[in-house]
C-alpha positions as semicolon CSV with decimal commas, in nm:
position;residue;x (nm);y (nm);z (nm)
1;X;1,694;-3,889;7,249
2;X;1,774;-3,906;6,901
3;X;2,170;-3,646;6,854
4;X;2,072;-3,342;6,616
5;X;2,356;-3,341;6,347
6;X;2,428;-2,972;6,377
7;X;2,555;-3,058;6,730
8;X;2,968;-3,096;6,818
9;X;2,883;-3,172;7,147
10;X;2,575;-3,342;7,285
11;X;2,440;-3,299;7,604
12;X;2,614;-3,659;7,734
13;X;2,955;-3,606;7,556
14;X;3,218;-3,535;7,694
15;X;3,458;-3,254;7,513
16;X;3,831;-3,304;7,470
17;X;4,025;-3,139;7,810
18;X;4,199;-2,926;7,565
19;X;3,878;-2,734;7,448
20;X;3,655;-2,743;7,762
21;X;3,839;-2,486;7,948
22;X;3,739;-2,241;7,686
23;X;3,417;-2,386;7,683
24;X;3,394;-2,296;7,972
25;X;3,511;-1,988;7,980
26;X;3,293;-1,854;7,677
27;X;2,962;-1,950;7,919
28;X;3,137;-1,719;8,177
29;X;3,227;-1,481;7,987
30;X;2,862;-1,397;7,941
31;X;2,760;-1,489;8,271
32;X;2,929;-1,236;8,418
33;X;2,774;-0,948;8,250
34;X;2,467;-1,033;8,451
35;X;2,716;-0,968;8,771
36;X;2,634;-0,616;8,708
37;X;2,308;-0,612;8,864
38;X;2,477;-0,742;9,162
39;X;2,685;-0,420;9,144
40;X;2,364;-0,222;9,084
41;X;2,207;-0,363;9,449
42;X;2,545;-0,289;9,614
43;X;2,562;0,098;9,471
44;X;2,221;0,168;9,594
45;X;2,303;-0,012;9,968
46;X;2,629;0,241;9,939
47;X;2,913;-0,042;10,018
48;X;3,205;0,000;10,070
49;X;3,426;-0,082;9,743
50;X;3,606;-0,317;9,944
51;X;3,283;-0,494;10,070
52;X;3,169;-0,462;9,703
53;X;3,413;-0,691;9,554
54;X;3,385;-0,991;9,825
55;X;3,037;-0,978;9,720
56;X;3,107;-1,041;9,376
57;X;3,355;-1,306;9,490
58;X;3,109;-1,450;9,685
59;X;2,866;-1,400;9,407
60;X;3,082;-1,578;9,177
61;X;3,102;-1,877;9,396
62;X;2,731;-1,914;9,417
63;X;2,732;-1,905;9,032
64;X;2,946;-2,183;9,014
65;X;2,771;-2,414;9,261
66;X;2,414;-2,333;9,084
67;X;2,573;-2,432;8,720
68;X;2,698;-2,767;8,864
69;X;2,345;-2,823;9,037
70;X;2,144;-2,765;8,740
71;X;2,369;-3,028;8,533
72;X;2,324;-3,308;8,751
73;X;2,105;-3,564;8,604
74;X;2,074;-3,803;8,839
75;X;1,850;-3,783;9,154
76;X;1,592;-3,533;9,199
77;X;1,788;-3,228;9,144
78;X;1,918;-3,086;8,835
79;X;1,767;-3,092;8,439
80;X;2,070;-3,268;8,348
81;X;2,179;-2,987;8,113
82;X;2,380;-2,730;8,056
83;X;2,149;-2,462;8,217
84;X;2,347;-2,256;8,400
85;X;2,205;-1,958;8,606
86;X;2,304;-1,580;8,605
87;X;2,192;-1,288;8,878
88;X;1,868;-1,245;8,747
89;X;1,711;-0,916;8,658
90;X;1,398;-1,131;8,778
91;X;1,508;-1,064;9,132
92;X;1,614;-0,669;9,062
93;X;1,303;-0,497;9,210
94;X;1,217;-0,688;9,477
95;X;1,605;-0,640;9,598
96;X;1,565;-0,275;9,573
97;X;1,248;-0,300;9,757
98;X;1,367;-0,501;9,994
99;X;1,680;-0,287;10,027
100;X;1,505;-0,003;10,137
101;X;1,302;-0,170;10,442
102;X;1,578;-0,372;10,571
103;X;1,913;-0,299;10,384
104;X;2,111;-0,564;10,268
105;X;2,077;-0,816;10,528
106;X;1,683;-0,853;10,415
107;X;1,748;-0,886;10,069
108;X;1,998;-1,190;10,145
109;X;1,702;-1,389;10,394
110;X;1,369;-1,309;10,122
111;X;1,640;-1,460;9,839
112;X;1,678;-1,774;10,065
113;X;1,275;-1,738;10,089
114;X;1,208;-1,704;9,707
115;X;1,487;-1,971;9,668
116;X;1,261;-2,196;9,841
117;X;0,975;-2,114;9,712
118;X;1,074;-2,200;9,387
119;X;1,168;-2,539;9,505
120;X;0,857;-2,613;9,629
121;X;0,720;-2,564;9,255
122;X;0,906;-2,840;9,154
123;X;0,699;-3,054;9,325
124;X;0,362;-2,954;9,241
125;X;0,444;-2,877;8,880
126;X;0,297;-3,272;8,739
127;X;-0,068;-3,140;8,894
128;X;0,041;-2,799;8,663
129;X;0,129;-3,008;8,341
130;X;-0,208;-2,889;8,128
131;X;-0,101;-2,510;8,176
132;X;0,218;-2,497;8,028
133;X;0,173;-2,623;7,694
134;X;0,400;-2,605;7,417
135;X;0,284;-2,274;7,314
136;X;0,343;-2,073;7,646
137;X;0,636;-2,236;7,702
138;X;0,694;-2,054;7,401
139;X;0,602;-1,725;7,445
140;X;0,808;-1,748;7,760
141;X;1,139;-1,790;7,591
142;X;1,041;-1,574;7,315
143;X;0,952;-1,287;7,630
144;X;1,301;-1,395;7,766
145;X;1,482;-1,319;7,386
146;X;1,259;-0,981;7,347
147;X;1,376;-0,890;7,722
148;X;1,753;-0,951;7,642
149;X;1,760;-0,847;7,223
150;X;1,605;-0,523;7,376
151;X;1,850;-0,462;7,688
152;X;2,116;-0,515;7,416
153;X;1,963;-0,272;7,161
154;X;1,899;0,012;7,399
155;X;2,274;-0,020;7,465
156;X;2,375;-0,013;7,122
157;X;2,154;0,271;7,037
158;X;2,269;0,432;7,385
159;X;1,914;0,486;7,525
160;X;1,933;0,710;7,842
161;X;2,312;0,852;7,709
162;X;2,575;0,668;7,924
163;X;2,878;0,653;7,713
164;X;3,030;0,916;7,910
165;X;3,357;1,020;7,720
166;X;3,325;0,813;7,432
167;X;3,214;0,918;7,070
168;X;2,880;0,739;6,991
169;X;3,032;0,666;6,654
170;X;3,286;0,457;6,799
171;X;3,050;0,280;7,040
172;X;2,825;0,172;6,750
173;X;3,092;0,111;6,571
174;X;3,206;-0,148;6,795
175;X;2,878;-0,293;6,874
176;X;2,843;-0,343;6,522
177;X;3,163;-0,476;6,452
178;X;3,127;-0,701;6,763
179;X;2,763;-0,828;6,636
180;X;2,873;-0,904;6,316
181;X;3,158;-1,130;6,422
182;X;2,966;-1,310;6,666
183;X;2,663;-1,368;6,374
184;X;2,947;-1,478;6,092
185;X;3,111;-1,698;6,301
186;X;2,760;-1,874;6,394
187;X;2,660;-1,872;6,048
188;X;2,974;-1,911;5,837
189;X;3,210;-2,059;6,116
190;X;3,368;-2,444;6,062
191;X;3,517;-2,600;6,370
192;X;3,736;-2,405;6,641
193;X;3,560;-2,076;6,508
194;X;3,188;-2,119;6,504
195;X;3,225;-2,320;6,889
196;X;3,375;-1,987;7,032
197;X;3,163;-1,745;6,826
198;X;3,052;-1,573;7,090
199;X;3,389;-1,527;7,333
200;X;3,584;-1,478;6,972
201;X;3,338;-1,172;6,914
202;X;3,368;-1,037;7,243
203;X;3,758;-1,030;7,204
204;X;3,735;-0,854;6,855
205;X;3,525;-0,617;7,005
206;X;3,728;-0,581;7,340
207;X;3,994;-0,541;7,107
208;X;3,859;-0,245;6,843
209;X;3,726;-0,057;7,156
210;X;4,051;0,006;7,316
211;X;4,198;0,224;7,079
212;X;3,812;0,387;7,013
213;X;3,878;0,482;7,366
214;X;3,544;0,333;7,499
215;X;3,723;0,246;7,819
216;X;3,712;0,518;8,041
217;X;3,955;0,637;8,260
218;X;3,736;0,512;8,606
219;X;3,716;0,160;8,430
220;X;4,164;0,182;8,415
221;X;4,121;0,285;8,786
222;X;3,876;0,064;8,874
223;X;4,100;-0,242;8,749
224;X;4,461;-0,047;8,868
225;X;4,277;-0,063;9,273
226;X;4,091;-0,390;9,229
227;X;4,385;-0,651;9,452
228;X;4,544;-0,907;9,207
229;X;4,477;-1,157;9,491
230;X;4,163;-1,201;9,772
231;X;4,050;-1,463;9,970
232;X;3,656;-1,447;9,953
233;X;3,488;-1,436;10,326
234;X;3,145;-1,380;10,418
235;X;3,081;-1,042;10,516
236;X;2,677;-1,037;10,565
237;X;2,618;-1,409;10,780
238;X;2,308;-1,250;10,958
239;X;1,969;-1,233;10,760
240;X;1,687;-1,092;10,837
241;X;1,270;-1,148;10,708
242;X;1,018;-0,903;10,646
243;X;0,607;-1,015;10,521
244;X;0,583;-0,678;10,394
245;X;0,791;-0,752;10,127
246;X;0,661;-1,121;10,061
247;X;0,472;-1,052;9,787
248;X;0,721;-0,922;9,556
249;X;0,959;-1,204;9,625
250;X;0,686;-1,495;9,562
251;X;0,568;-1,344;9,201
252;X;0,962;-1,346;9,148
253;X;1,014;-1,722;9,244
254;X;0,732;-1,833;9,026
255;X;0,851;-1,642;8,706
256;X;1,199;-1,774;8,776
257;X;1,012;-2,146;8,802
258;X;0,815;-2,036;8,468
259;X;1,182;-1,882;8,297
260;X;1,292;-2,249;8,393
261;X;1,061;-2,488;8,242
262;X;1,105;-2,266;7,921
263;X;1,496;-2,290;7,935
264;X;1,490;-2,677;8,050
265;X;1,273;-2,708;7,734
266;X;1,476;-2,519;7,482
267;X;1,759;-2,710;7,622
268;X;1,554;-3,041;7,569
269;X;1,468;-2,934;7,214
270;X;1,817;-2,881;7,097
271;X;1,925;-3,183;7,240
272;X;1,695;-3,407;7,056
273;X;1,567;-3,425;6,667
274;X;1,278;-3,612;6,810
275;X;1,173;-3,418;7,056
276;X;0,762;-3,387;7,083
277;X;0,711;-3,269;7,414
278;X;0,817;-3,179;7,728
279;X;0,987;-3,404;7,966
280;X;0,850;-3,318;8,310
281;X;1,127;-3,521;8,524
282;X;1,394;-3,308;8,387
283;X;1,170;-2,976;8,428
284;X;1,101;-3,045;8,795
285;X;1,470;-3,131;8,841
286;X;1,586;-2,788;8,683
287;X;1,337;-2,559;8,899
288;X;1,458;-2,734;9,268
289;X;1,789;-2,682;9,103
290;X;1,747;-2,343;9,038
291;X;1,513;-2,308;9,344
292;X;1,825;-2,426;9,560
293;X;2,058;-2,226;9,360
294;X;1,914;-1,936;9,443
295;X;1,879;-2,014;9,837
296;X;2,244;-2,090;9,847
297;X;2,343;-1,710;9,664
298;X;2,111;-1,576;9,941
299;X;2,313;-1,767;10,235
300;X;2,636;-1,677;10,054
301;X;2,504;-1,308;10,035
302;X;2,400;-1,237;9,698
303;X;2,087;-1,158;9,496
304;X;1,869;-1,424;9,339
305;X;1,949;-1,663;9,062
306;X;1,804;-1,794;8,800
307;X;1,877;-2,034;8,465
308;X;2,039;-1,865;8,208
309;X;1,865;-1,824;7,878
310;X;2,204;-1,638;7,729
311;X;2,358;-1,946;7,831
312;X;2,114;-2,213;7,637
313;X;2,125;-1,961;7,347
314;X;2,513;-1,982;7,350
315;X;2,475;-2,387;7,332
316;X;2,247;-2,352;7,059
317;X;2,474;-2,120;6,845
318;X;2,806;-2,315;6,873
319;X;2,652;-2,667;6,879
320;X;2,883;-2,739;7,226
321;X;2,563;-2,815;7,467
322;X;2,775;-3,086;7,702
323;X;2,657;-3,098;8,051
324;X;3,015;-3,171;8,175
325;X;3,076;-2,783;8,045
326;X;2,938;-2,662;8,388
327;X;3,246;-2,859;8,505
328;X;3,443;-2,560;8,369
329;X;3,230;-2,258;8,501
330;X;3,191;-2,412;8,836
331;X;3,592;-2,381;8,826
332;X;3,675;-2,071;8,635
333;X;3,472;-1,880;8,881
334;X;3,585;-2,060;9,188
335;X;3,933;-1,931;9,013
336;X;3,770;-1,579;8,969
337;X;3,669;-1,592;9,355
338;X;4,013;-1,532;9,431
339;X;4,100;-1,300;9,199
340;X;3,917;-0,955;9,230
341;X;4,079;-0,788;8,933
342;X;4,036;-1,072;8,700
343;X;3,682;-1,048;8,807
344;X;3,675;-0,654;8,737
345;X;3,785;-0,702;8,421
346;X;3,434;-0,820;8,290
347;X;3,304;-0,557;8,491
348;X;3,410;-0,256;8,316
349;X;3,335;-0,429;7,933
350;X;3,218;-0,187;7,723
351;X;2,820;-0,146;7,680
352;X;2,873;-0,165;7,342
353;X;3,028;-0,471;7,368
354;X;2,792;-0,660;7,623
355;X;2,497;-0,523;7,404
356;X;2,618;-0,652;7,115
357;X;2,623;-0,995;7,308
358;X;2,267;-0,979;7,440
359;X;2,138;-0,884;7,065
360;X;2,316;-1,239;6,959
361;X;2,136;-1,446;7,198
362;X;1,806;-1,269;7,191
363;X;1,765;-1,306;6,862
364;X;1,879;-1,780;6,907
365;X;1,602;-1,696;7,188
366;X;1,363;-1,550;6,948
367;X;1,356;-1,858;6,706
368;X;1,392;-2,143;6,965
369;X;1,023;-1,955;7,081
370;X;0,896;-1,960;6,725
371;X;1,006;-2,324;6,675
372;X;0,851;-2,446;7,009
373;X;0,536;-2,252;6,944
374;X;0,499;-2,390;6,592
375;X;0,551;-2,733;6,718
376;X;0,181;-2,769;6,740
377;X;-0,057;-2,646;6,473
378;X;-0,143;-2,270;6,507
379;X;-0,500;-2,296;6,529
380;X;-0,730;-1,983;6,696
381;X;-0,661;-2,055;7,003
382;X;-0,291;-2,072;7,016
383;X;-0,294;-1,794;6,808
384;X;-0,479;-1,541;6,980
385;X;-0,251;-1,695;7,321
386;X;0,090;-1,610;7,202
387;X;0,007;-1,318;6,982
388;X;-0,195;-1,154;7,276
389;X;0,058;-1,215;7,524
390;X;0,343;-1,122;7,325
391;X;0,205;-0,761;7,241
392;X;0,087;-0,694;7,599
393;X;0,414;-0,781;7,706
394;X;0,588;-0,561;7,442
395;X;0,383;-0,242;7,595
396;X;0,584;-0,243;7,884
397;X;0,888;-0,165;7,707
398;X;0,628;0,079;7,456
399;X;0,460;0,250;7,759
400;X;0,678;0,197;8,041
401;X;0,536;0,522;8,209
402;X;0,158;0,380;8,228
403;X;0,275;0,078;8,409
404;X;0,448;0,249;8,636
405;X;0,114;0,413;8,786
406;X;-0,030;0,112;8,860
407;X;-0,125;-0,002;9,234
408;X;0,189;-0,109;9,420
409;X;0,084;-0,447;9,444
410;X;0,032;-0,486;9,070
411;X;0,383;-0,356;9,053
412;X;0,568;-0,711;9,093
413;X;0,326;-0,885;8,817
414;X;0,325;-0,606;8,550
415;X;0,701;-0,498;8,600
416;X;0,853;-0,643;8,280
417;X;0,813;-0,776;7,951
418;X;0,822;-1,108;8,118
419;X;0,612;-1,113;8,345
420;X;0,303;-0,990;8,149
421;X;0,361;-1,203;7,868
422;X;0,372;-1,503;8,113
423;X;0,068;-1,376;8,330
424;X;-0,111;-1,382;8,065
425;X;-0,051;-1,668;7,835
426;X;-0,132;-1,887;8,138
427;X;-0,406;-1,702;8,185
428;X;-0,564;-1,704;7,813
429;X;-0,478;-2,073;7,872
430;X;-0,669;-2,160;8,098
431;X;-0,983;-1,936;7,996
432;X;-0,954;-2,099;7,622
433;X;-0,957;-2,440;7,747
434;X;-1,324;-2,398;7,893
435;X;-1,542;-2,586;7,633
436;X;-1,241;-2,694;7,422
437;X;-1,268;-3,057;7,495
438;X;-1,389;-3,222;7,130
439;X;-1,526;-3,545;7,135
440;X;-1,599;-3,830;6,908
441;X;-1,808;-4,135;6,919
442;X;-1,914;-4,462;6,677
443;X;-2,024;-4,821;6,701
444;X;-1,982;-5,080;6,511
445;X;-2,092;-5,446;6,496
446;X;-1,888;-5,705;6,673
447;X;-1,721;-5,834;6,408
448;X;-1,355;-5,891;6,285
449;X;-1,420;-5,659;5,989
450;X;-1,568;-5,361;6,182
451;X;-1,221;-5,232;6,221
452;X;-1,106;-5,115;5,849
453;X;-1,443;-4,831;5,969
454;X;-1,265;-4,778;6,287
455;X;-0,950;-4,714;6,165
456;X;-1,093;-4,479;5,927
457;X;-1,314;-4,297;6,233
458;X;-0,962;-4,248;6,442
459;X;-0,816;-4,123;6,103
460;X;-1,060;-3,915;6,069
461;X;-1,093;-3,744;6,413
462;X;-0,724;-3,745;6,455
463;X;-0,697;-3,510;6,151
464;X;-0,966;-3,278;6,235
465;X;-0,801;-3,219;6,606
466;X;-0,512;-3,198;6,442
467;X;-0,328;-3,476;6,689
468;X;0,034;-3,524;6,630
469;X;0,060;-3,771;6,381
470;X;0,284;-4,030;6,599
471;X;0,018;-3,965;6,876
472;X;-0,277;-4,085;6,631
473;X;-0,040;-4,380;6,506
474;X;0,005;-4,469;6,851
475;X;-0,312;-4,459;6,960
476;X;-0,414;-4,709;6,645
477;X;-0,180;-4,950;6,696
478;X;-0,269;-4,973;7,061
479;X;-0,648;-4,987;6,972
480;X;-0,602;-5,213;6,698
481;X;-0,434;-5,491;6,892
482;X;-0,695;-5,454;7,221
483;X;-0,961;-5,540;6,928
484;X;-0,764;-5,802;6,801
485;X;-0,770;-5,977;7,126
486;X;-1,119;-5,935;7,160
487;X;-1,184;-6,088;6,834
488;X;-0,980;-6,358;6,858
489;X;-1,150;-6,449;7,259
490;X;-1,538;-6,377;7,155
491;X;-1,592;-6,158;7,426
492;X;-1,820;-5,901;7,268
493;X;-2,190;-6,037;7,247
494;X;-2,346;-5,720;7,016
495;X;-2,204;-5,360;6,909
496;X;-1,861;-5,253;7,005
497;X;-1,891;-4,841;7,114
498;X;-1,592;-4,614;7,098
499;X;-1,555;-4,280;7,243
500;X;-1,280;-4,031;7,156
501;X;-1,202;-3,740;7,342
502;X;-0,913;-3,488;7,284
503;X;-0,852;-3,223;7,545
504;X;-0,442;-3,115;7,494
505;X;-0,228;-3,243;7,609
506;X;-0,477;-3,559;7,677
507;X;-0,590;-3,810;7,407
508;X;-0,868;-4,062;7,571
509;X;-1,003;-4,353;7,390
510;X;-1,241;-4,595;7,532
511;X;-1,368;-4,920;7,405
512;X;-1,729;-5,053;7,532
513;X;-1,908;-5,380;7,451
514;X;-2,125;-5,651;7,627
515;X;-1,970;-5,942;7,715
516;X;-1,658;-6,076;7,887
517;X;-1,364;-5,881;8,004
518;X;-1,045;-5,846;7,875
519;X;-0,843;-6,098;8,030
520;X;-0,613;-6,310;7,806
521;X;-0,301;-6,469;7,953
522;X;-0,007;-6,358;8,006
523;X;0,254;-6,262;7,759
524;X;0,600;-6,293;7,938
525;X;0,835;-6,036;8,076
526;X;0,869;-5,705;7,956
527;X;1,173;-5,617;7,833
528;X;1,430;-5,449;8,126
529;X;1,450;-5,106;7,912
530;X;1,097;-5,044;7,920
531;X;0,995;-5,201;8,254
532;X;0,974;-4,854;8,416
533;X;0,662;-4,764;8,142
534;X;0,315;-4,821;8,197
535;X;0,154;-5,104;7,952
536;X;-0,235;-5,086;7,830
537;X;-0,293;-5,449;8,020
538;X;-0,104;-5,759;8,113
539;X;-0,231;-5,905;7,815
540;X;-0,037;-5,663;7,602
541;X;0,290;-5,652;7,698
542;X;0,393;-5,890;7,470
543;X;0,348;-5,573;7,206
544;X;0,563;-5,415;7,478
545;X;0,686;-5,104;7,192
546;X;0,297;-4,988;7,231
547;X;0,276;-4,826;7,579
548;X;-0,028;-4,548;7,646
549;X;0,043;-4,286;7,951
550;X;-0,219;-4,479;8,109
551;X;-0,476;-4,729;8,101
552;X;-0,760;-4,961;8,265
553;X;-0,996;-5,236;8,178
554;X;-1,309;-5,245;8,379
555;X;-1,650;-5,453;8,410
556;X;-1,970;-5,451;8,580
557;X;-2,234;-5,651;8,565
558;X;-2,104;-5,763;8,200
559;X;-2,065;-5,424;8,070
560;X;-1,695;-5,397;7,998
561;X;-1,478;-5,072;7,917
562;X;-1,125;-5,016;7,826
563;X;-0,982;-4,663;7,856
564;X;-0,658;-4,581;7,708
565;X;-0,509;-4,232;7,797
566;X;-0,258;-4,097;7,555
């Protein structure tokens, strides 16, 4: 990976002890918002208050332990980055579903079921690599910004009137105040104050709100009961499984797997200048990490998990994107565990406050989509996939009512922004990919000076498929030195045939001629930091910079072919 400038922290840096605390603390400061929809499954399972908050604790602890899996980057779990997961609104209506056939005991075992689920993605996703392209992994983290920037504006604008006794002026006052100090300090902010932009705003808002009176008297109370001191135990050991409510659980897995390989993508994108395309180790890491994550919140008895996108948004704004940061939220809510009222206190932030928050990292959301999206040229077909998908999506939030008379089973795949948009991209995908493989083909004599027209040909085609220009220099360089060596060996006896074919993300080029095969001694060793890549041929390796993602060199009956797969 090549460090972005803009970055104070890359992903393999270690921040001074002094700072990562806070760090720290700014990730969980955001984090726990998202506890709320813990608190939401708990109201509607009527627990006891007591019961509520060593869920939360409990909660809290899974949090922590999901954040340090998803950092690991060795082995076959974790990204490797600062990924972090929250209680995912992914997981929302299939808990309430699931609360209402078997209480709370069935919501904890079909979390350990979707947790596993999702782990089993990671395994198959390599045979899934053609349907998540650049461009819907980009409409999923632009679906994921739209989601959150529109959360945060409803509460801003106080959609559905919960303020309570507070003045609307005040509460958009706040929000606005609150917004604008978290933007400035991204924008304008040197040092100390643009790497805590976002817990810095939160303060200033926490701060203005008090004497706006926007915390009500049940939020004093609420803190006043909450015990300074608690020793988390499991309360809800037994789970319970139920098919009937399979289904809902499943379609949540997979669009937590999906909200993954966008977020382990973002997070690869920031984290290099030179970044081209996805790296599918890392991606398969993140979802078993998250997968496991969110089994362990079930055993622990809490709803599902998933990868944060606040969180990579965060990293993005204040340039800190350290994996050792998880370090810090593993222990500041491990410390929060134990401390109910501490943990209360982010409970009973002001709306105006938290939306202001989600606007922030909606909108970093909104652009790392664009940017991933545009990575690729927009033709027609990536055009009509995120535009289509996007809007569709959008008319949940538009026409939430006509959605909401849909068959029960379509319930789970058309119940948010997120979903839809996904659904379909992969679907449009797929359907635009029928009859979108272009191909190429020219021959030439056998000659050494054949190849100024075959450079021209891959020019040529490269530019009209619009390949990736250090794909297409690649792919020359390779082809160039394979027709060296057959030059140089007089193995062709007549016309030398190439054949191009691009079919995203696959490049294919073969070489044909008459004669004898490829076979030209050895070159020597490959160098140790590229022994674990795949060469074109033995005979190559002395070019060992020029690797292809795979290759072969065939003959039969003196017909010999060369494929090269880019």
């Amino acid at each position: 990976m090549k460090r972005p400038e803009n970055l104070i922290y890359a992903v393999d840096e270690l921040p001074p002890l002094a700072k990562l605390p806070i760090l720290g603390l700014q990730q969980v400061a955001l984090i726990s918002i998202y506890l709320i929809l813990l608190v939401i499954v708990l109201r509607h399972a009527d627990t006891p208050p007591e019961l509520a908050r060593q869920t939360i604790s409990l909660g809290m602890i899974a949090l922590g332990l999901g954040a340090l899996l998803q950092a690991l980057w060795k082995g076959p779990i974790g990204s490797g980055y600062l990924a972090p997961p929250v209680c995912s609104a992914i997981y929302l209506q299939a808990s309430l579903t699931a609360l209402k056939v078997g209480g709370l005991p069935l919501v904890f075992g079909m979390t350990m079921v979707a947790g596993a689920l999702e782990s089993l993605l990671a395994w198959v996703l390599p045979r899934l690599r053609k349907i998540f392209p650049p461009v819907v992994s980009g409409v999923i983290i632009m679906a994921v910004g739209f989601e959150i920037g529109l959360i945060g504006i409803k509460d801003v604008l106080n959609v559905g009137g919960h303020l309570g006794h507070a003045s609307f002026a005040n509460h958009f006052l706040v929000a606005n105040l609150t917004l604008a100090a978290m933007v400035g300090l991204s924008i304008w902010g040197r040092g100390f104050s643009r790497l805590f932009c976002i817990i810095l705003g939160v303060l200033i808002g926490v701060v203005t709100a008090i004497p706006l009176g926007l915390f009500s008297p049940g939020d004093w109370a609420d803190l006043a009961h909450a015990p300074l001191f608690a020793l988390p135990r499991l309360h809800y050991p037994a789970s319970s499984f139920d098919l009937s409510v399979f289904l809902p659980f499943f379609v949540a897995a997979i669009a937590a797997g999906l909200r993954t390989v966008g977020i382990v993508t973002t997070a690869q994108q920031i984290n290099d200048t030179d970044w081209v395309k996805p790296e599918m180790k890392s991606i398969r890491g993140g979802i078993l990490a998250d997968g496991l994550g969110c089994l362990i919140a079930g055993a622990l008895g809490s709803t599902g998990l998933s990868s944060s996108p606040s969180s990579v948004g965060i990293s993005q704004a204040t340039g800190a994107t350290s994996r050792y940061i998880a370090l810090a939220i593993a222990a500041w809510f491990g410390f929060l565990a134990f401390f109910p009222k501490l943990a209360m206190a982010f409970l009973v932030l002001p709306v105006a406050v938290t939306g202001a928050a989600l606007i922030f990292t909606g909108s970093i959301l909104l652009g790392s989509g664009v940017k991933l999206i545009t990575s690729r040229p927009l033709d027609t077909r990536r055009t009509f996939i995120f535009g289509t998908s996007l809007l569709l999506g959008l008319s949940h939030e538009v026409f939430p009512a006509y959605y909401g008379t849909l068959a029960p089973w379509l319930q789970p795949l058309t119940g948010s922004c997120l979903a839809i948009a996904t659904l379909v991209a992969i679907l449009l995908n797929l359907i635009f990919r029928l009859g979108n493989r272009r191909t190429g083909s020219l021959s030439v004599a056998g000659n050494e000076k054949a190849w100024t027209q075959i450079e021209g040909f891959l020019q040529k085609q490269g530019e009209t498929w619009e390949l990736r220009p250090e794909m297409l220099a690649l792919a020359s360089r390779i082809a160039k030195e394979a027709w060296d060596l057959i030059m140089a060996h007089r193995l062709s006896q007549g016309p030398v045939a190439l054949e191009l074919s691009f079919d995203e993300p696959e490049f294919r080029l073969e070489i044909s001629y008459h004669g004898a095969p490829l076979n030209p001694p050895a070159m020597g060793p490959m160098p140790a930091e590229v022994s674990e890549t795949i060469p074109f041929s033995e005979g190559l390796s002395g070019s060992w910079r020029c690797f292809c993602h795979d290759s072969s060199c065939d003959e039969q009956g003196g017909d010999c072919r060369i494929t090269l797969v880019f």
